[in-house]
C-alpha positions as CSV (number, residue, x, y, z in Angstrom):
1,X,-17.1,-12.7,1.8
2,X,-20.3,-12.7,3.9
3,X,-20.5,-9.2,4.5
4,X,-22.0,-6.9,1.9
5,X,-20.7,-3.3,1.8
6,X,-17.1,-1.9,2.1
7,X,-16.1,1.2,2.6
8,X,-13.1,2.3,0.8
9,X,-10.9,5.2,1.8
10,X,-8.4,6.8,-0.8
11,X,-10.2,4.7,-3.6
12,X,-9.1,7.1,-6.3
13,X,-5.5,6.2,-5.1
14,X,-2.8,3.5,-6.5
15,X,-4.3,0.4,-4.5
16,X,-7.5,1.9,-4.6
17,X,-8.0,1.3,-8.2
18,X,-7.3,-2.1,-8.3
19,X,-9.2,-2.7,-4.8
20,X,-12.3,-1.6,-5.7
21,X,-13.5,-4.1,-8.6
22,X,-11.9,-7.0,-6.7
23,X,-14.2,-6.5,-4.0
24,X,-17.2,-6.0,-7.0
25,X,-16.1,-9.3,-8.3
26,X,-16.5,-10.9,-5.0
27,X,-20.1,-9.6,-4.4
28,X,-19.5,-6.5,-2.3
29,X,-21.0,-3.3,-2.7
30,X,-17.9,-0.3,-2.6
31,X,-18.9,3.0,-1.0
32,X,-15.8,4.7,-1.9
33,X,-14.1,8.1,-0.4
34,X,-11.7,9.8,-2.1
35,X,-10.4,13.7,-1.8
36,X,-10.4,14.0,-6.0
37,X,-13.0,12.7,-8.0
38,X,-12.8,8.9,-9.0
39,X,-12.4,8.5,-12.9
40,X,-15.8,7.7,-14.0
41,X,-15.1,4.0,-15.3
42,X,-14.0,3.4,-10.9
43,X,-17.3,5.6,-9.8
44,X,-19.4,3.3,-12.1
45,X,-18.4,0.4,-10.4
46,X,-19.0,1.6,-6.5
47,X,-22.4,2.0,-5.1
48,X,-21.7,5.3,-4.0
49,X,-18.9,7.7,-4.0
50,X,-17.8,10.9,-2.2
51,X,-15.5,13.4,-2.7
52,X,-13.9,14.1,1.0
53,X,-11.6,15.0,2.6
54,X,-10.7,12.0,5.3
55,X,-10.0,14.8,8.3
56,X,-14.2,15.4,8.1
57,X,-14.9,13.5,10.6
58,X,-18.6,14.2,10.2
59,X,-18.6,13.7,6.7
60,X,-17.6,10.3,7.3
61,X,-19.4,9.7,9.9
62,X,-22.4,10.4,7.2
63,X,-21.2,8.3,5.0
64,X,-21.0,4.9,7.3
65,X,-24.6,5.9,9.0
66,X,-25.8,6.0,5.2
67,X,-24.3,2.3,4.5
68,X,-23.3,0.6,7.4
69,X,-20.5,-1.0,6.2
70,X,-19.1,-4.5,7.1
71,X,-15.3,-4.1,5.7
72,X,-13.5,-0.7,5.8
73,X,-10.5,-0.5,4.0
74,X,-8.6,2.6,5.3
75,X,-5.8,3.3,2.1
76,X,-6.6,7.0,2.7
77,X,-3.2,8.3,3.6
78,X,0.0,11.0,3.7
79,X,2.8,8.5,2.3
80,X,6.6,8.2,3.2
81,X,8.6,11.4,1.6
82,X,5.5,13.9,1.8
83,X,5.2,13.2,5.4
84,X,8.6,14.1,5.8
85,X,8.1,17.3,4.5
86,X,5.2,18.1,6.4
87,X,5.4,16.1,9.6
88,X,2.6,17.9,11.2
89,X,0.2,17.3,8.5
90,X,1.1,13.6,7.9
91,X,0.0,13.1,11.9
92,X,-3.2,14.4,11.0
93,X,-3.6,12.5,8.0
94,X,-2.2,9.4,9.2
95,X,-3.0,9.5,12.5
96,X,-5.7,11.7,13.7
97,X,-8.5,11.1,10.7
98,X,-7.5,7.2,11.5
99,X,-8.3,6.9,15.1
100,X,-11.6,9.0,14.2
101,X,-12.3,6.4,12.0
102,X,-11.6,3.9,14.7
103,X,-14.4,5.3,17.0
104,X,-17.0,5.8,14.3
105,X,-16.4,1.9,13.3
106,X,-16.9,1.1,16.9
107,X,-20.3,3.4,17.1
108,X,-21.7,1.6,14.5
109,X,-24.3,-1.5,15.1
110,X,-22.6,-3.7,12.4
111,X,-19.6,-5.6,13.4
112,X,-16.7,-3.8,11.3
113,X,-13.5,-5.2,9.7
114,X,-10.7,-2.6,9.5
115,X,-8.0,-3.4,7.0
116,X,-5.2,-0.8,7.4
117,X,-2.2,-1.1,5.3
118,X,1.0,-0.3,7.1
119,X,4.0,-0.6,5.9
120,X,7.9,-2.1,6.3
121,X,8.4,2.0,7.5
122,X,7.5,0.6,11.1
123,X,11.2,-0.7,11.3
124,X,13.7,1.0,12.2
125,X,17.6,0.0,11.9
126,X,20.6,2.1,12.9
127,X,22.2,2.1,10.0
128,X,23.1,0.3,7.3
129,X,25.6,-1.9,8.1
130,X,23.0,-3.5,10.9
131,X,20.6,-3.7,7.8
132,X,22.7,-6.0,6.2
133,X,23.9,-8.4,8.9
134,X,20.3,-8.9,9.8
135,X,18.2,-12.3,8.9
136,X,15.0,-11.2,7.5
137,X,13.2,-9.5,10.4
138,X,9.7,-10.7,12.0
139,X,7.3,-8.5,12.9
140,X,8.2,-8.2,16.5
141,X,11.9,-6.8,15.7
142,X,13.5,-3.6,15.4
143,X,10.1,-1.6,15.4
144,X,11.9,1.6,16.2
145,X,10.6,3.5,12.9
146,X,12.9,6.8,11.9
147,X,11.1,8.5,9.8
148,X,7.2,10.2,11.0
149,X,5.4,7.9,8.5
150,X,6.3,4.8,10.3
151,X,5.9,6.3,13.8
152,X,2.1,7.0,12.3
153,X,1.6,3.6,11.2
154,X,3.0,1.5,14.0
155,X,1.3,3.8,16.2
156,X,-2.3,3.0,14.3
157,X,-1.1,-0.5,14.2
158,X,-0.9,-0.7,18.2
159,X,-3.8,1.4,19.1
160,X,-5.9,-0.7,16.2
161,X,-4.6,-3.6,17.9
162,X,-5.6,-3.0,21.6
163,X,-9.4,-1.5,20.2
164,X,-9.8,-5.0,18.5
165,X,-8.7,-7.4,21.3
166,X,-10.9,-5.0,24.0
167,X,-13.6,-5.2,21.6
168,X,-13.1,-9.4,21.6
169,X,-13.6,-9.3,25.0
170,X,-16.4,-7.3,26.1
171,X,-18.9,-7.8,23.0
172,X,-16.8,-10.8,21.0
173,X,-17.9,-9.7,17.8
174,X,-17.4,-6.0,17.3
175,X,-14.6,-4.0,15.9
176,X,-12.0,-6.4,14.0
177,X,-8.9,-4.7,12.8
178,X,-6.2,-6.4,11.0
179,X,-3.0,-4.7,9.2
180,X,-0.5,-5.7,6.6
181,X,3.1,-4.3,6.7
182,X,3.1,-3.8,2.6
183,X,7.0,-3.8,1.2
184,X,7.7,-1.6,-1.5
185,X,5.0,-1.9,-4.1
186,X,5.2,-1.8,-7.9
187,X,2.1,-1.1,-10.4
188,X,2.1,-1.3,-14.1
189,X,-1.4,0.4,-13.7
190,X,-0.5,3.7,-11.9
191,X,2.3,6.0,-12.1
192,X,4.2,6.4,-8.4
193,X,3.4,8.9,-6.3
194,X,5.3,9.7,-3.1
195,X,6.5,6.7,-1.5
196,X,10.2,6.2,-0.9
197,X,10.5,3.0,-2.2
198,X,9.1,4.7,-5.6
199,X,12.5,4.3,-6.8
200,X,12.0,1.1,-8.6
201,X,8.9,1.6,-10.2
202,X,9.7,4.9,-11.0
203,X,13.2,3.3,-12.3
204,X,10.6,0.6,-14.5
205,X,8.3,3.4,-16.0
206,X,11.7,5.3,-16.8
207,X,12.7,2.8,-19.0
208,X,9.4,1.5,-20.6
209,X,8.7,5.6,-21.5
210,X,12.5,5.4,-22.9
211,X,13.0,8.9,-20.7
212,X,16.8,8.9,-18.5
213,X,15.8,8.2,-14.8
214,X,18.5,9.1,-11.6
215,X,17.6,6.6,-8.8
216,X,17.4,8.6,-5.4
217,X,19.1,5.7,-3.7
218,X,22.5,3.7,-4.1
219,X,22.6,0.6,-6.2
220,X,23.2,-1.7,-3.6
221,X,20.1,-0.7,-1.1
222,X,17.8,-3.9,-0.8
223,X,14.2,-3.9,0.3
224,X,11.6,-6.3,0.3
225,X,8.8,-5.7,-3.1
226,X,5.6,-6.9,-4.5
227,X,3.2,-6.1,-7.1
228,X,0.4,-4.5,-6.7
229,X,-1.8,-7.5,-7.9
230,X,-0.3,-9.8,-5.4
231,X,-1.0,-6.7,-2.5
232,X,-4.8,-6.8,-3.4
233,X,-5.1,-10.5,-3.3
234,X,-3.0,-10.6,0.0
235,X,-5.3,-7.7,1.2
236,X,-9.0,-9.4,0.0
237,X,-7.6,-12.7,1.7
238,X,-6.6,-11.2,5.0
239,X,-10.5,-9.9,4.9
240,X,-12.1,-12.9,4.4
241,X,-9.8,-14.9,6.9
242,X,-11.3,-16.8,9.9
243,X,-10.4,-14.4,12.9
244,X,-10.1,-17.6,14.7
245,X,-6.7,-18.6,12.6
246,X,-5.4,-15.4,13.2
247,X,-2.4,-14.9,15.8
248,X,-1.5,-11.3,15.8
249,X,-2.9,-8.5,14.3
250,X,-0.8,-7.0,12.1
251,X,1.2,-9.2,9.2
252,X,4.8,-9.0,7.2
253,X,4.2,-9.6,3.7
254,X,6.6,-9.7,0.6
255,X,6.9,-11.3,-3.2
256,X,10.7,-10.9,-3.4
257,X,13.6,-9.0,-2.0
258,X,15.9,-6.8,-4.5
259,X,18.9,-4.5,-4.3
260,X,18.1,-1.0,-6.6
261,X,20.8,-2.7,-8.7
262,X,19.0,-6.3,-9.4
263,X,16.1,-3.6,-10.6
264,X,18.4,-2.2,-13.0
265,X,19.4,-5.4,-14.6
266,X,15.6,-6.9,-15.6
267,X,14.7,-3.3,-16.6
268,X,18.3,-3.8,-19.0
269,X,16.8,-7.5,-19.9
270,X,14.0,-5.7,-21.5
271,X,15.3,-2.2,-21.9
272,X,18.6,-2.1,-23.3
273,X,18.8,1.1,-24.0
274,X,17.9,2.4,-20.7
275,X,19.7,5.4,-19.3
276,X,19.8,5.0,-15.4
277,X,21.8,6.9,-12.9
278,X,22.0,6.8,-9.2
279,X,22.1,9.8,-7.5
280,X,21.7,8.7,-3.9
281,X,19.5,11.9,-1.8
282,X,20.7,11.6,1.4
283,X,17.7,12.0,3.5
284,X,15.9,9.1,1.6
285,X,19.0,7.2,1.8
286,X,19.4,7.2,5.2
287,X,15.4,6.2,5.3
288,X,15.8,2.9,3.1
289,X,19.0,2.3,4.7
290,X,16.7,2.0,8.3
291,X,14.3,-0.2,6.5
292,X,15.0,-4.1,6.6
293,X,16.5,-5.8,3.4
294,X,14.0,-8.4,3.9
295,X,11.2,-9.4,6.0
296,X,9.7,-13.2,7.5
297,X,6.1,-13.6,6.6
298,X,5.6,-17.2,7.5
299,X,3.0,-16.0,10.1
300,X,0.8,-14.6,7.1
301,X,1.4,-17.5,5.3
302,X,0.5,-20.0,8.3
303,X,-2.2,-17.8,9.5
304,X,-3.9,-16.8,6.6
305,X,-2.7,-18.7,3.2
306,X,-0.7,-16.3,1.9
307,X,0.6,-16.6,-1.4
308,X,1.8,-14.4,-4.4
309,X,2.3,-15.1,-8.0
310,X,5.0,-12.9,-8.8
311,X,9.2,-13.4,-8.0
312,X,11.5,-10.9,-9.5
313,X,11.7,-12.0,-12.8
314,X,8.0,-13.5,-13.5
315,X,7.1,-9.7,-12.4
316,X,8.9,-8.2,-15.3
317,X,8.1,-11.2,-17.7
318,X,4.7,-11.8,-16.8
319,X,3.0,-8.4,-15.4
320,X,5.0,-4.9,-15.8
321,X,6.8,-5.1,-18.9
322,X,3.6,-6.5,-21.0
323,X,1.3,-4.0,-19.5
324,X,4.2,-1.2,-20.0
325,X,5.0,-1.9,-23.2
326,X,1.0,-1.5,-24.2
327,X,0.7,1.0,-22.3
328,X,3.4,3.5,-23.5
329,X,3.6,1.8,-27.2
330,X,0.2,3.5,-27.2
331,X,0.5,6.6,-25.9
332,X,3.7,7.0,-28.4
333,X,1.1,6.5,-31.6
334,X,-1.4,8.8,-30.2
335,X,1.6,12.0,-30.9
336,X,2.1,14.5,-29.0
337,X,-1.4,16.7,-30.3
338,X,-3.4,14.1,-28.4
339,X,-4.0,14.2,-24.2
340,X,-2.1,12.1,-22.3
341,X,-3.2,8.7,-21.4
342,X,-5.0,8.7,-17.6
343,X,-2.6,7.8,-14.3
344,X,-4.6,7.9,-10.9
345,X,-2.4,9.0,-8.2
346,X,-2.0,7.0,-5.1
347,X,-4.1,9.0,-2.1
C-alpha cells in the first residue's frame, strides 16, 4: 500500500481485531475508532485510538482532520438480528453515521479509499423454494433485501457507488469507495456476536467448549461461508487493487457454500460427542431462507485476484478446530476460580 494511515471504524469488533495488525504488517499507521475500549495488546498496535461513538459526527470529523487518512475501513456497524429488533436504531447506525462519514471523506484534501463491508443480506429471495432452484447469484440479481440490515447496506452500497463514480469524474482522484458482499463469516478468534448467520460458528464454539447448542435454523438451510482470515486478506487486497481493474464497485465474495447440516457433520468429525439440536426461530428462518445458497464471485476474482485458502473441510482441519481446541483446552486448566479468557465482540 502507498498510502500511509487508515482509519478503522469498529476496530474493537470481530474483523476489527484481525484488520488492524494486517494493515501494521503492511506499513500503515491504524487510527482506530471503536465505541468500547480496544484491549490494550490492539491499542498498542494503532497510532491512535478513540473511544466513540460512530453517530458523533464531529468527533469523527476530529479524528480524520487529526490524521488525514488515505484508507477508511468503515466495520462500525448494527448487524443482522439486532437491527431487526431495533430498526430505527440500525438506520442510524448503519445508515446515517455512514453517509456522514461519506461527506467528511469527501471534505478531506487526501484522496480517500472507503472499504465498506456489506453483506449477502442485500439479496432478497421469496422464499425458500426460489432459494434453492437458483444458480449461485451475481451481484446484479435478486437485490430485493427483506430484512432492515440489507436495505441499509445496499442502500450504502448504491449511494457509495454514485459518490465515487461523480467523484471520478469531476476531480478523477477523490473519494474511492469499494464494498465486499461478506457471506457468513466464521472466527476461531472471537466469539459471535449478532449476525444471523452466527449459527455456525456459534454451532463450532458449541462443540469445541463441549456445551449442547440448538441451531436457530433448519438443517438443510445453505449459505455461502468464509473465514475470517480469508475476509481480511480479501478486504487488504480489494484496498490495494488498481482502480483501473476494477468493474463495479461492490464485489460477491465466498470460501465455500454449506447447508447447517454439512456444519454439523465436520463439527461430529472432530467432536463426537457433540450435542446439537435444531430449533429453527422462525423470524431468522425466514431471513436465511431470503438469502442465496450461494453466490458468483468470478468478478472479484477477475477483477481483483481473489483467492482464499480455506474450503469446508481445510477450515476445520487447518484453522478452527486447532485454534479451538488451544483455545478452550486452556481455559478448562485454568478452573473455574480463574477469569475467563478475553472474546472481543464484533462492533
Amino acid at each position: 500500500m502507498s498510502r500511509s494511515v487508515a482509519l478503522v471504524t469498529g476496530a474493537g469488533g470481530e474483523m476489527g481485531r484481525l484488520l488492524v495488525p494486517a494493515l501494521v504488517e503492511r506499513g500503515i499507521a491504524v487510527v482506530a475508532l471503536d465505541l468500547a475500549a480496544l484491549q490494550p495488546e490492539l491499542e498498542a498496535q494503532c497510532v491512535a485510538s478513540a473511544r466513540m461513538n460512530i453517530l458523533d459526527t464531529a468527533g469523527v470529523q476530529q479524528l480524520i482532520r487529526s490524521h488525514q487518512p488515505g484508507y477508511v475501513f468503515h466495520l462500525a456497524a448494527m448487524l443482522s438480528a439486532h437491527a431487526e429488533r431495533d430498526p430505527e436504531l440500525a438506520h442510524r447506525v448503519n445508515v446515517e453515521a455512514t453517509l456522514s462519514l461519506f461527506t467528511l471523506c469527501r471534505q478531506t484534501p487526501v484522496p480517500v479509499r472507503f472499504l465498506f463491508p456489506s453483506s449477502i443480506a442485500v439479496y432478497g429471495l421469496p422464499d425458500a423454494a426460489t432459494k434453492t432452484e437458483q444458480d449461485p447469484l451475481k451481484e446484479w440479481m435478486w437485490n430485493t433485501p427483506t430484512g432492515i440490515y440489507g436495505c441499509n447496506k445496499l442502500y450504502c452500497e448504491l449511494v457509495g457507488t454514485y459518490l465515487s463514480r461523480r467523484s471520478r469524474d469531476e476531480i478523477g482522484d477523490g473519494f474511492d469507495f469499494r464494498s465486499i458482499r461478506f457471506p457468513g463469516l466464521i472466527s476461531a478468534e472471537t466469539l459471535p456476536s449478532g449476525g444471523t448467520t452466527d449459527f455456525a460458528p456459534e454451532m463450532i464454539h458449541a462443540a469445541a467448549k463441549r456445551e449442547p447448542y440448538a441451531c436457530f435454523v433448519s438443517e438443510e438451510s445453505r449459505l455461502p461461508f468464509m473465514t475470517m482470515p480469508d475476509a481480511i486478506q480479501a478486504l487488504v487486497t480489494l484496498a490495494e487493487a488498481d482502480p483501473a481493474r476494477l468493474s463495479r464497485r461492490g464485489y460477491n465474495i465466498k470460501g465455500f457454500s454449506s447447508s447447517a447440516g454439512e456444519i454439523l457433520q465436520q463439527v461430529r468429525r472432530h467432536f463426537p460427542a457433540a450435542e446439537v439440536t435444531f430449533a429453527p426461530v422462525e423470524t431468522k428462518q425466514r431471513i436465511v431462507d431470503s438469502w442465496p445458497a450461494d453466490i458468483d464471485d468470478s468478478r472479484a476474482r477477475r477483477d481483483w485476484g481473489l483467492t482464499h485458502r480455506y474450503g469446508l473441510a481445510e477450515a476445520f482441519d487447518d484453522y478452527l478446530v486447532p485454534a479451538l481446541r488451544q483455545r478452550y483446552d486452556e481455559a478448562n486448566r485454568r478452573g473455574p476460580a480463574d477469569p475467563p479468557l478475553p472474546f472481543p465482540q464484533r462492533s
